[in-house]
N, C-alpha and C positions, 0 to 999 in steps of 0.2 A: 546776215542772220544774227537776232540777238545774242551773247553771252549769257542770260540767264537762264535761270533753271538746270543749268547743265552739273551741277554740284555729285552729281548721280555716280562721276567720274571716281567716286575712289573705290568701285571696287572692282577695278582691273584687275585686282587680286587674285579673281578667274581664270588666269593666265595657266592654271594649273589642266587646262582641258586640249590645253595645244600637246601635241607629240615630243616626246622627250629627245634630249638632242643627246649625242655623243659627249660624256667628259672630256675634259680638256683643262690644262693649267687653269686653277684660278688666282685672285687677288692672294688671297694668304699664303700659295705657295710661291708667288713670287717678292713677295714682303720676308719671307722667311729663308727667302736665297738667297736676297741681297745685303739680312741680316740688319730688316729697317723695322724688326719689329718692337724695338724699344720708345719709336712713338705710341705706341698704342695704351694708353691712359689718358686719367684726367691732371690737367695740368695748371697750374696757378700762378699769377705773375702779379707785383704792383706798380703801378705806374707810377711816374715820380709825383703827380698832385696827389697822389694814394688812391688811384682808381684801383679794384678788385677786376683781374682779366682773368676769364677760365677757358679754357682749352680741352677739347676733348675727343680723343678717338675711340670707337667701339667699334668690335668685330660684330657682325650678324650675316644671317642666311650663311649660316655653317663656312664664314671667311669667304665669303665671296661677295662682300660687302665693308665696307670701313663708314662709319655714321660718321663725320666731322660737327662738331656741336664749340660752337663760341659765345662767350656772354659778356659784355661791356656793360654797366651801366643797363640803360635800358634797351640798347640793343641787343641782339639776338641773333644768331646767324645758326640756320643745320642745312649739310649737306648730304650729299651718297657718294660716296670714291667707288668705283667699278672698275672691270678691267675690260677695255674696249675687245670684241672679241673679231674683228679686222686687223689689228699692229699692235693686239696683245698691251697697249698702254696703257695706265692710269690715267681713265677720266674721271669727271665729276661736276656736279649740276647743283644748288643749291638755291636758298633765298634767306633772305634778311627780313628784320623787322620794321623797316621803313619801306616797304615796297621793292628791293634791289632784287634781282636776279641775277645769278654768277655761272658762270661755266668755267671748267680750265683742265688743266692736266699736271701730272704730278711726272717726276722725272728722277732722277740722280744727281747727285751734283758733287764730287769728290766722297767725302766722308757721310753728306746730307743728303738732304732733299729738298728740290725746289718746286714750289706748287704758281705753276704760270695762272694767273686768272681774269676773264674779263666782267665786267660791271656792268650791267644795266639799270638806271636809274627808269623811275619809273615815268619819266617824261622823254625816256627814249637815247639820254646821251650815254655814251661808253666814253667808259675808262679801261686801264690796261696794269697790270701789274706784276709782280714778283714777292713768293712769302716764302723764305729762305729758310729750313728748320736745319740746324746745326745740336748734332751731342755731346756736351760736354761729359758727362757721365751717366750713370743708370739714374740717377735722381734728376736732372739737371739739363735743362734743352733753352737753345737762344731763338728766337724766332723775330728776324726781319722783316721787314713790308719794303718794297723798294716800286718807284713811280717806273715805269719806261715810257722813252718817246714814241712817235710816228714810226719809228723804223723795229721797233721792237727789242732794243738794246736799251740795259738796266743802267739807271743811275748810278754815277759810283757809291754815293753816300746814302742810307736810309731813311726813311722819314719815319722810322720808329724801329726800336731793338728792345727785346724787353727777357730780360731772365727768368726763365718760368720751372717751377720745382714740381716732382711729381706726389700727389696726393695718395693716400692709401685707400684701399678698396673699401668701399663705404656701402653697405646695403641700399637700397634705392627706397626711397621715398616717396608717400604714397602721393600722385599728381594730383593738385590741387586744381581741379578746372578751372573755378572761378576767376582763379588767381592768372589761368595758364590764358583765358580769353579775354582780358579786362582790356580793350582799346582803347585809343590815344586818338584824338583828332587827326585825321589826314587832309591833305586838299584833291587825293584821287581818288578813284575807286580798286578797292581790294577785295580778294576771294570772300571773304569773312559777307563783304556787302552783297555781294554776290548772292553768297546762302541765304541768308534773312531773304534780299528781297525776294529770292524765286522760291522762297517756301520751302528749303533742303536741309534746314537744321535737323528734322528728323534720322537722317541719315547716319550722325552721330553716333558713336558707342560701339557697343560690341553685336556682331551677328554670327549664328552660327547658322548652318545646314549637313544634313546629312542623307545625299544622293549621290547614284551613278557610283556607286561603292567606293564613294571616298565620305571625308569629314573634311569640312570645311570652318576654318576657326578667322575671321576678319575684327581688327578694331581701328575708327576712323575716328582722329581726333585731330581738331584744330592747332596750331601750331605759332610761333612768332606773331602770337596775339593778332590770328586768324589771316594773316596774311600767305595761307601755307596750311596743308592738311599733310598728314604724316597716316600711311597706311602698314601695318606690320599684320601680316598675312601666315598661317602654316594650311597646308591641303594634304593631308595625307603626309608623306615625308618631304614635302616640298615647301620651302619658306621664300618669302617674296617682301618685298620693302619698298618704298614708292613715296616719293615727294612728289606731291599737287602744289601748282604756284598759278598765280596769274600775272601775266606778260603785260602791265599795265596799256604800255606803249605800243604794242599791237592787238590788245581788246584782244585775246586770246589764253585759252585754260590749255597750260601743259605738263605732261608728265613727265619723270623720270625715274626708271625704277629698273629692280635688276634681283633674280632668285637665284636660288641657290643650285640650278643647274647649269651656271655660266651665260644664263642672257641675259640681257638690255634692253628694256621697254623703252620706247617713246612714242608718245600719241598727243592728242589736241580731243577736246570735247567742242561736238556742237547739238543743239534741237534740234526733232526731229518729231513733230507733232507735240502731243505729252509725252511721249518717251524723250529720254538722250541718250546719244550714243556714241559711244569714243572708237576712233578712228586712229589703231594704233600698229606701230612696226616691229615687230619681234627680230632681236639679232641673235642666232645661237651662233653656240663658241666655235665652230669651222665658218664663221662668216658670212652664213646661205642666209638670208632673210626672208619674213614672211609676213603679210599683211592681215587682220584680224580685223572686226567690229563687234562691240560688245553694245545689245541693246537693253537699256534700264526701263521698265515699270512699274510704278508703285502700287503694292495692293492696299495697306494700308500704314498706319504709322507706325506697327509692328513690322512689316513684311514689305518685299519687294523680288523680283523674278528678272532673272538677268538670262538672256540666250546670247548664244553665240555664234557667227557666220563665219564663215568663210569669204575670201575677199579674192576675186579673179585675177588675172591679170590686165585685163582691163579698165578694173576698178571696182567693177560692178558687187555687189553684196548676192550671197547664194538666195536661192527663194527660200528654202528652210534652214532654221538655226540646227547647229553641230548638236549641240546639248546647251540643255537649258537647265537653271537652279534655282529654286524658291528660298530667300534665307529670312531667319525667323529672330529678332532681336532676342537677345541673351541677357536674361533681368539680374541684374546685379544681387549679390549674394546676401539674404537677410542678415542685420548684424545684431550681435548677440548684446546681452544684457549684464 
């Protein structure tokens, strides 16, 4: 089944009509026990030809999310750090600006923390590796990269160490789209190509709705120069956050994403006539999982109507959707004179 047209996929942000699960430890309270929470800013290093390296951790969905954001040159990396709610560890899912996709897990390691990771290029081959973050003091963090072999055991020596200072809190800057989606020649195919060709740029921007006595507030924007859609979601008291990437190497659109009541999305988009519909796994924080389908139709380049099913055990999709939401694009705020 083709990949396109399925771009419809970022707004799993819906997520908010499933059943609330039981609290349970999240990420910030276990970052604040083991007293790691002096990672958390933006960080600055220069390489020795004088490259500018930035680093960056941000709390969202009320600490039960950590955004990981890196900038080289013209590379680009954002991730999501969550807290797996099966063995309670730090994972996390991310993508690059040249097509890579990453998974890994984050751990302890004496005084530090080491962030295990694997690589997917986007012709399919994996790499393997080790990013070691060590504190020197409240200003001041070293961060390693270390290769491992076959067997999973770290090089002695690193193939890069770099002293990074912490930045002071700086108001945010209003995003330059233009800027944020200007593309670079590739030789695959990326998300970005994806939207143009199936006609989903529409989907862009901010939407709001107000049904089923909630408010629903969504903004979908392109990311690492459209290789990557970045969704930040509030529903009522509920906040959700969600990286779209596409899996070059296996022609496949997937999620990862995780709110602010201790769950973990992941799902895959495929067609399904003119609709698409994503085909996703909800993990709540005591481990039970549960299987959802969200169906996308567009009304028009204002509008679109998302229902939602129920998913058997057998696989099967319910005959009617749980609830359904009409959302209605949110026109950016006249500016003044």
């Amino acid at each position: 089944m083709s990949v396109r047209s399925v771009f419809l996929i970022v707004v799993i942000a819906l997520v908010a009509w499933v059943t609330p699960s039981v609290a349970q430890e999240k990420l910030g309270d276990l970052v604040a026990s083991g007293g790691y929470e002096w990672i958390i800013g933006k960080w600055v290093a220069t390489t020795d030809d004088g490259q500018k390296v930035e680093s960056s951790f941000d709390w969202a969905a009320d600490k039960c999310v950590v955004l990981n954001d890196l900038r080289m040159g013209d590379f680009k990396y954002q991730g999501i750090v969550t807290l797996s709610p099966t063995d309670q560890q730090a994972v996390d899912e991310g993508a690059d600006s040249r097509g890579g996709t990453w998974k890994g897990t984050w751990s302890a390691e004496g005084d530090g923390l080491v962030h295990r990771v694997e690589h997917t290029s986007p012709d399919g081959q994996v790499r393997k590796g080790e990013i070691a973050y060590d504190k020197v003091d409240a200003s001041t963090v070293t961060i390693a990269i270390y290769l491992t072999d076959s067997s999973g055991n770290r090089n002695s020596e690193p193939m890069s160490k770099l002293t990074y200072k912490r930045q002071p809190q700086a108001k945010a800057a209003p995003t330059n789209a233009a800027a944020e989606t200007v593309s670079r020649s590739t030789d695959y195919q990326k998300l970005g190509d994806l939207v143009a060709n199936g006609g989903y740029e529409w989907l862009m921007g901010k939407w709001g709705a107000s049904e089923n006595n909630q408010t629903y507030e969504l903004e979908h924007k392109p990311i690492l120069d459209k290789h990557a859609a970045f969704v930040d979601t509030k529903i009522g008291d509920l906040k959700y956050i969600a990286l779209i990437m596409y899996v070059a190497s296996r022609q496949e659109i997937v999620e990862f994403g995780a709110d602010s009541m201790g769950r973990i999305w992941k799902g895959v988009w495929e067609q399904d006539g003119s609709d698409a519909v994503t085909r996703s796994e909800c993990t709540k924080p005591d481990g039970t999982a549960m299987k959802l389908q969200h169906v996308y139709t567009k009304i028009d380049n204002d509008g679109f109507k998302v229902r939602l099913y129920a998913v058997g055990t057998d696989g099967s999709r319910g005959s009617e959707p749980r609830e359904q939401v009409t959302f209605k694009r949110q026109k950016p705020p006249a500016q003044t004179k």
